[in-house]
C-alpha positions in Angstrom: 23.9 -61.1 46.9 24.9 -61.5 50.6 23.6 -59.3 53.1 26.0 -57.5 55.8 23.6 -57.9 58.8 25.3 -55.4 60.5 24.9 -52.6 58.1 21.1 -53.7 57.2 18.7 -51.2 58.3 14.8 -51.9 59.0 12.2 -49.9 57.4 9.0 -50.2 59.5 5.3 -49.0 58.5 6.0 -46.4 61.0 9.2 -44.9 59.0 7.2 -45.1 55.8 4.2 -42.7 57.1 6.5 -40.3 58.6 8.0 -40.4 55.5 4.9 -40.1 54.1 3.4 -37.3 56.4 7.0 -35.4 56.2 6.4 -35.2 52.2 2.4 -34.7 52.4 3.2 -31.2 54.7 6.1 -30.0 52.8 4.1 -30.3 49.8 0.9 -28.4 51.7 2.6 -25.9 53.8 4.6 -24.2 50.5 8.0 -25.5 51.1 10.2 -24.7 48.0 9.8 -27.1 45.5 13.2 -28.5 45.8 12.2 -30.0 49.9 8.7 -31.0 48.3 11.5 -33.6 45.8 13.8 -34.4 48.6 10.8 -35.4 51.1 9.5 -37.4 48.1 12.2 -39.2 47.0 12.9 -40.2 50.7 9.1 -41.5 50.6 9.7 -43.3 47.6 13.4 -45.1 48.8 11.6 -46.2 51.8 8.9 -47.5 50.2 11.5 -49.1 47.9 13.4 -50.8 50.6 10.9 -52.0 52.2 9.4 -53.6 49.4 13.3 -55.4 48.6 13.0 -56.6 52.4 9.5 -57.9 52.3 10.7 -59.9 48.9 14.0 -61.0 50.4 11.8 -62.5 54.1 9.3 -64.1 51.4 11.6 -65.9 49.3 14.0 -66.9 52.8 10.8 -68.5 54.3 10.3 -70.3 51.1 13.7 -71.6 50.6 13.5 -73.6 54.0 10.1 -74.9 53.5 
C-alpha cells in the first residue's frame, strides 16, 4: 500500500511515554474511567503505529539490500 509522505506522521519514543505517562496519571490521580480508556487507547495506537513504521523501515532496508 503506498504511503502519502505528506500525510505520514512520526511517532517517536518520546510521543509514546508521554503517551504512556498521560495514561499512567489519569489512571492514578482518579480521572473518570472514561479519560483512564481514552488516555489508553491513545497509548495503545501509538504504540501500534510505531510498531507498523518500524516494520515498514525494516522491510524498505531489506528490499534494497
Amino acid at each position: 500500500m503506498p504511503i502519502d509522505d505528506d500525510l505520514r506522521v512520526e511517532i517517536t519514543d518520546a510521543d509514546v511515554r508521554a503517551a504512556k505517562q498521560d495514561w499512567l496519571t489519569a489512571r492514578d490521580s482518579g480521572v473518570p474511567g472514561i479519560g483512564v480508556d481514552a488516555a489508553f487507547w491513545l497509548y495503545a495506537r501509538l504504540i501500534s503505529t510505531q510498531a507498523q513504521q518500524l516494520a515498514e523501515t525494516f522491510r524498505a532496508a531489506h528490499r534494497r539490500a
